[in-house]
C-alpha positions in Angstrom: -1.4 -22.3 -6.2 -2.9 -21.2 -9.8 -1.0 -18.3 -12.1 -4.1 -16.5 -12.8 -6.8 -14.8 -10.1 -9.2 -12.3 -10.4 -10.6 -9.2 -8.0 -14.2 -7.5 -8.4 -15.2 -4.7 -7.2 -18.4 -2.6 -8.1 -18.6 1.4 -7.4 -22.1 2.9 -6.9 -22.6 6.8 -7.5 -24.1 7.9 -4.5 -24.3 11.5 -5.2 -22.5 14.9 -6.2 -18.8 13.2 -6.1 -19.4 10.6 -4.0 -19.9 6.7 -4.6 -19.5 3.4 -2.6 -17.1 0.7 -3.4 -18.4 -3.3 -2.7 -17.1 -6.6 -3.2 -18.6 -9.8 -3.1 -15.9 -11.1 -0.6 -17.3 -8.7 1.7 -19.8 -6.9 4.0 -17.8 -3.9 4.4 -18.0 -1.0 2.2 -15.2 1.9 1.6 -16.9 5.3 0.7 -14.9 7.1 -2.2 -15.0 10.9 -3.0 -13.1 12.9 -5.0 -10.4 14.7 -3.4 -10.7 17.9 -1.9 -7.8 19.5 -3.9 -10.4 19.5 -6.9 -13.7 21.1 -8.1 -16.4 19.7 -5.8 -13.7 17.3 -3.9 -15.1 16.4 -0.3 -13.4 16.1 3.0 -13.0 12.9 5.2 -13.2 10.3 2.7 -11.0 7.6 1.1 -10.1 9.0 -2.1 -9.0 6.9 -5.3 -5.2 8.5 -4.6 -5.6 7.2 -1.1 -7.0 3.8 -2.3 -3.6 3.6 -4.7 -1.4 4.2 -2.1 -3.1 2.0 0.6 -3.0 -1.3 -2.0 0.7 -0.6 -2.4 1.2 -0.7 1.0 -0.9 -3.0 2.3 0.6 -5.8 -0.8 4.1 -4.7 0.9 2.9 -6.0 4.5 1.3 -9.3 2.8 4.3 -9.6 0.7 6.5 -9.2 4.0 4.8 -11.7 5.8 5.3 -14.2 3.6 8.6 -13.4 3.1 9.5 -13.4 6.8 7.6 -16.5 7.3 9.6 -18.6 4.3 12.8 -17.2 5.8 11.9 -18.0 9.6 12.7 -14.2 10.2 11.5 -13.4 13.5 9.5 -10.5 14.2 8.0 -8.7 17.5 5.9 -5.5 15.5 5.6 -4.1 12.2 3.8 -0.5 11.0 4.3 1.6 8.4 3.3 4.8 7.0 2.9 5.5 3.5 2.9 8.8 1.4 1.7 9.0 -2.6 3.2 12.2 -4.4 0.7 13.5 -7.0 2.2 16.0 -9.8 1.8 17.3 -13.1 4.0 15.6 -15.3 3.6 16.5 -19.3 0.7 18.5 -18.7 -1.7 15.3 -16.7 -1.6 15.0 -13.0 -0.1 11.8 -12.3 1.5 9.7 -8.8 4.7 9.8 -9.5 6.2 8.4 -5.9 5.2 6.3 -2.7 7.4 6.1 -0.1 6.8 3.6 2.2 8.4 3.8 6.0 8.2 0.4 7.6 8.8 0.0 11.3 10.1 -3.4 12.0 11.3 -4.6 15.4 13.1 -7.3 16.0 14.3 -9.6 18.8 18.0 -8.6 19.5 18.9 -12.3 18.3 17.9 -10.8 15.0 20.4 -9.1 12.7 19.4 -5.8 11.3 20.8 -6.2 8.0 18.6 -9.5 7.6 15.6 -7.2 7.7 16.5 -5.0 5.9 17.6 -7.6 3.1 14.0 -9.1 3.8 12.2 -5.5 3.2 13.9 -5.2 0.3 12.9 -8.6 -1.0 9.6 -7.9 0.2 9.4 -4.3 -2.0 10.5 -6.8 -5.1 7.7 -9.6 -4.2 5.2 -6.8 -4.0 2.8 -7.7 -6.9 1.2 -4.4 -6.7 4.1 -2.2 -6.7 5.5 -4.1 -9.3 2.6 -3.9 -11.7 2.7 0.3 -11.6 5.1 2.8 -13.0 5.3 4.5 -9.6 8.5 4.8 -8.3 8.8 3.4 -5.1 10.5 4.3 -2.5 11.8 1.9 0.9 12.6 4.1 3.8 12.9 1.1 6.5 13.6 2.1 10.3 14.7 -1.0 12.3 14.4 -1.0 16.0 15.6 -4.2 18.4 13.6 -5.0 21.7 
């Protein structure tokens, strides 16, 4: 495993506030607008706020996975929700919060403060919420089937 990898991507204006977002990885595209809170935001799209929010918590669910997997935790489903806070802070609009409500259930063989102790771990190993000054926020519900 290296220390060091890099991610492209390449946006293309498409028109008004509008453009496309590709990588070379692959095929799929994401179409980006400008949110709709703002002069000549559009409706229905990913949004660059959404886009933040959606790499924090999609690292969290690859960060969990591995976590659960090096710790032999087993697991029957996971989901979570996600919410980004935007606010003026000093004047600049700015996310100031995610909170991220993971849905994690177990096997009744599995103790529920394990998962949470592995959520937690998993909010640390996170490389994307760890590389912003986002506050983030772990709001775990653990069920047992």
């Amino acid at each position: 495993m290296n220390d060091t990898y890099f991610y492209e991507v390449s946006l293309l204006w498409d028109f008004e506030t509008k453009g496309t977002l590709r990588s070379q990885v692959t095929a799929d595209t994401i179409e980006v607008v400008t949110p709709v809170e703002f002069p000549k935001g559009m409706k229905g799209k990913w949004t660059p706020e959404h886009l933040f929010v959606a790499a924090v918590s999609s690292c969290f669910l690859s960060a969990f996975l591995l976590v659960a997997d090096n710790s032999k935790f087993l697991f029957t489903s996971f989901e979570s929700s996600a919410t980004g806070k935007v606010e003026k802070l000093d004047g600049k609009l700015c996310v100031t919060e995610i909170i991220l409500k993971p849905t994690l259930v177990i096997p009744s063989t599995q103790k529920e403060d394990k998962a949470i102790r592995i959520l937690e771990m998993s909010e640390k190993a996170c490389a994307i919420a760890r590389s912003i000054k986002t506050k983030v926020i772990l709001e775990p519900i653990i069920l047992l089937n």
